[in-house]
Legacy VTK file of the C-alpha trace (Angstrom):
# vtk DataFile Version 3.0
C-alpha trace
ASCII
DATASET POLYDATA
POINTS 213 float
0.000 0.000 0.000
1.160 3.516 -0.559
2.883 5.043 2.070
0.660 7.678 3.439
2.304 8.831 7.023
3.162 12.401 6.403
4.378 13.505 10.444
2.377 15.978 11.576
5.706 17.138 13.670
7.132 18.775 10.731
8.082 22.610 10.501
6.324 24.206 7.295
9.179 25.659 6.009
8.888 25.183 2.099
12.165 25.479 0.038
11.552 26.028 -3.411
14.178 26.053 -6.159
14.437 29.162 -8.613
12.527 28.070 -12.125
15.069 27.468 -14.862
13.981 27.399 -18.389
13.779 24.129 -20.094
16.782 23.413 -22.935
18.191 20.020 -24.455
21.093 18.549 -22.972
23.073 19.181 -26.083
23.162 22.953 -25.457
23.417 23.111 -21.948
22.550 21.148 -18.193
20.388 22.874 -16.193
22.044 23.291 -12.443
19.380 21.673 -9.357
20.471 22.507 -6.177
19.647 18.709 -4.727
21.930 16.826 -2.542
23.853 13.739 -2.599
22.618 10.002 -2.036
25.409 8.379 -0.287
26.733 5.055 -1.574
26.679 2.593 0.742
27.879 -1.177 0.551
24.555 -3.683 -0.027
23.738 -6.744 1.387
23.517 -9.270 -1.747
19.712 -10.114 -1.108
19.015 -6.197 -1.258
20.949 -5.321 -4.392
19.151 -8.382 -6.206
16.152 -7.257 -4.995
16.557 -3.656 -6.331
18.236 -4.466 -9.566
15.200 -6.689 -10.558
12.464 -4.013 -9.490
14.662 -1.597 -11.999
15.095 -4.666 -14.518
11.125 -4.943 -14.793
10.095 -2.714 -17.971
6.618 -2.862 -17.882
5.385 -0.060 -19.585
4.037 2.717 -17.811
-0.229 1.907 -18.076
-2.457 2.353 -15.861
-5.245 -1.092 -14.766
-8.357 -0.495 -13.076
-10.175 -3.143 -11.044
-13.305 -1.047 -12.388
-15.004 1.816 -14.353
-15.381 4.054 -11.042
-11.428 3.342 -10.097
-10.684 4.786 -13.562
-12.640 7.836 -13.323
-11.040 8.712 -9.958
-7.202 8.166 -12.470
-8.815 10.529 -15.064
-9.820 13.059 -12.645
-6.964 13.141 -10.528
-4.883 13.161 -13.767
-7.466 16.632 -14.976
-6.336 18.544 -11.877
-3.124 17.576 -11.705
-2.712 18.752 -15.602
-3.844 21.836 -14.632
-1.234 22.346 -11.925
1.555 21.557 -13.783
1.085 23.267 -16.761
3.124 26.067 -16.598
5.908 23.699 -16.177
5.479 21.594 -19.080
2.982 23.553 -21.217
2.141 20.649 -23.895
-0.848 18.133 -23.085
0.883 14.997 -24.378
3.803 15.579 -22.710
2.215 16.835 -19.453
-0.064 13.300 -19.743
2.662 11.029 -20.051
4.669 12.619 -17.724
2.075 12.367 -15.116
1.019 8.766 -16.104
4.053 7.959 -15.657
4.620 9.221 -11.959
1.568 7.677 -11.322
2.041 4.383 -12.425
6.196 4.107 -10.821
4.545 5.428 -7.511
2.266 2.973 -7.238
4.440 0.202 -8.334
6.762 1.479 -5.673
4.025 1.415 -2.999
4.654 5.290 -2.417
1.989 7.993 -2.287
2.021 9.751 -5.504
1.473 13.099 -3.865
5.105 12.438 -1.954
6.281 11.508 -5.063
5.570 15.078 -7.334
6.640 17.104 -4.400
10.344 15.507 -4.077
10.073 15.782 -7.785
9.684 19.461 -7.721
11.811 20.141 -4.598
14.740 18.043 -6.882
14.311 19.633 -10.585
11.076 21.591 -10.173
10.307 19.343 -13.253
13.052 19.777 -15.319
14.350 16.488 -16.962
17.261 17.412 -17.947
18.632 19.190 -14.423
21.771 18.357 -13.109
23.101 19.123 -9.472
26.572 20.210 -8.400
27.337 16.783 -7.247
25.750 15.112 -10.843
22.835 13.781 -9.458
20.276 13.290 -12.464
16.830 14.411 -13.707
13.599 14.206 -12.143
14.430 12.736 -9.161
17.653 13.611 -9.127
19.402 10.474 -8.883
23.037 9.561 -8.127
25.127 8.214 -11.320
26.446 5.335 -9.155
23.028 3.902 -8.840
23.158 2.682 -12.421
26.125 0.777 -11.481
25.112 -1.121 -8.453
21.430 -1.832 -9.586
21.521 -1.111 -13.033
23.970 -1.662 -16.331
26.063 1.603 -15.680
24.837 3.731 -18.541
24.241 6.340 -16.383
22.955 8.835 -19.874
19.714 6.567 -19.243
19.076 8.694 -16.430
17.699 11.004 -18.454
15.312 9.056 -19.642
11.322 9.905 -18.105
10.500 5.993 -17.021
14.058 5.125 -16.212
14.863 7.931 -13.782
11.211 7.654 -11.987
11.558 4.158 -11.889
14.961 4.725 -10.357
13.801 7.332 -8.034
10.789 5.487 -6.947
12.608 2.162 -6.027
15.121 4.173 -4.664
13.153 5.919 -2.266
11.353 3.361 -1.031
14.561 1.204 -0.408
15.143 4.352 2.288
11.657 4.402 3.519
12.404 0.668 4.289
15.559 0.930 5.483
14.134 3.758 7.814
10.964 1.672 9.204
8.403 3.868 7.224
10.041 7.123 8.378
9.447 9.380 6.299
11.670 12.044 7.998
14.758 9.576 8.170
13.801 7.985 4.927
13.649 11.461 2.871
16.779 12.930 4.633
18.303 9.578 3.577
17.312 10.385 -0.218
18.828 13.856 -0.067
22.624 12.596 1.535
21.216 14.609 4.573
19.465 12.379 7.075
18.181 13.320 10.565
17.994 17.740 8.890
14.630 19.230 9.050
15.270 20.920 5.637
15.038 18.915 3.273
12.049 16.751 4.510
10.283 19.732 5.382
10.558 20.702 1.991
9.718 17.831 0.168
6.305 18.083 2.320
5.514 21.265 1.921
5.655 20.715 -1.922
3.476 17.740 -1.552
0.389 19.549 -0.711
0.078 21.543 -3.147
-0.590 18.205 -5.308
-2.857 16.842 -2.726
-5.977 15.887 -4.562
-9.266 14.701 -2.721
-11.466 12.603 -5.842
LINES 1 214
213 0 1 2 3 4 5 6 7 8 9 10 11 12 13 14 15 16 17 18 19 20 21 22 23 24 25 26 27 28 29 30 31 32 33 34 35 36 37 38 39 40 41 42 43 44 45 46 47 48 49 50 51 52 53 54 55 56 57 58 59 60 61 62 63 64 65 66 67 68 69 70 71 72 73 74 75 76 77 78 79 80 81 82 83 84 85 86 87 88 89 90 91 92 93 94 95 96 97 98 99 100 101 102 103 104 105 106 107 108 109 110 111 112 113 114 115 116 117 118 119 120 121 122 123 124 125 126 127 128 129 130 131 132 133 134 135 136 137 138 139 140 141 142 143 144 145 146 147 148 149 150 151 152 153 154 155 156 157 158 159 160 161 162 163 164 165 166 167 168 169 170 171 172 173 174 175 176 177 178 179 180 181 182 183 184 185 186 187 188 189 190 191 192 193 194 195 196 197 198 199 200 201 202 203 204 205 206 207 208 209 210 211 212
């Protein structure tokens, strides 16, 4: 099940980056000011276990159990739309993006709300950001991730499904390794566990993408 246990405990400090327009890669990398996921040795049994979660390329589409459990997607997916379009003003690419969120979330067992708001505390949507210590895209993920649970191409981190796939296992690897805590487990996905800052962040972001069907 999704992992709903924002702490009420939290300051409400909310640290937004500056907006940076949108470019290729080719011309230029746009700067995010995330952290640094530390690399730290894995037992066997856990690296297997995340290299076949980011193995599994299941296309990013959505199942319903039924009609009214789709109508909820396609209404959640309407107001989200309208939220993020002045970040990514084309439909299509605004749909997929968010399908896509949606579906890795999910298949990570995280909340999807938690999910867009460390997305826009990391890049503030941009897929091609980079940080000062190379972390990548969306989610702003470490290189060295593609080489413990991945095949090392670490350019496929630029890649929509492959870096929210990446971020989403990732993430909840912390959250597990943390006991649910989302305070530990968030600090642990920004190289800066047990500081209010970044958590706080992260869920301040998150409500503004709370949605109530």
């Amino acid at each position: 099940m999704p992992d709903n246990s924002f702490s009420s405990n939290f300051s409400r400090r909310i640290c937004l980056q500056a907006t940076l327009a949108g470019c290729s890669p080719l011309l230029f990398q746009e700067h995010a000011k995330a952290g640094a996921q530390v690399e730290e040795p894995l037992m066997d049994s856990v690296r297997t276990a995340l290299s076949s979660a980011i193995a599994n390329q299941a296309p990013p589409v959505p199942e319903f159990r039924d009609t009214e459990e789709r109508l909820a997607y396609l209404r959640w997916l309407g107001a989200m739309s309208q939220r993020l379009r002045n970040k990514k003003p084309e439909w299509q690419i605004r749909k997929e993006f968010l399908q896509t969120v949606w579906y890795e979330s999910r298949r990570a067992g995280l909340d999807t709300t938690l999910v867009l708001g460390l997305i826009q505390v990391e890049s503030n949507f941009r897929k091609f950001a980079v940080s000062n210590v190379g972390a990548r895209g969306y989610m702003q993920v470490m290189p060295f991730w593609t080489r413990v649970i991945g095949d090392g191409d670490a350019s496929k981190l630029f890649h929509m499904q492959t870096n929210l796939r990446f971020g989403c296992v990732i993430l909840r690897h912390y959250l597990d390794r943390e006991k649910g805590d989302l305070f530990l487990g968030l600090g642990r996905y920004n190289g800066s566990r047990g500081k209010a800052p970044y958590p706080d962040a992260v869920l301040g972001a998150s409500r503004h993408w709370e949605f109530k069907a």
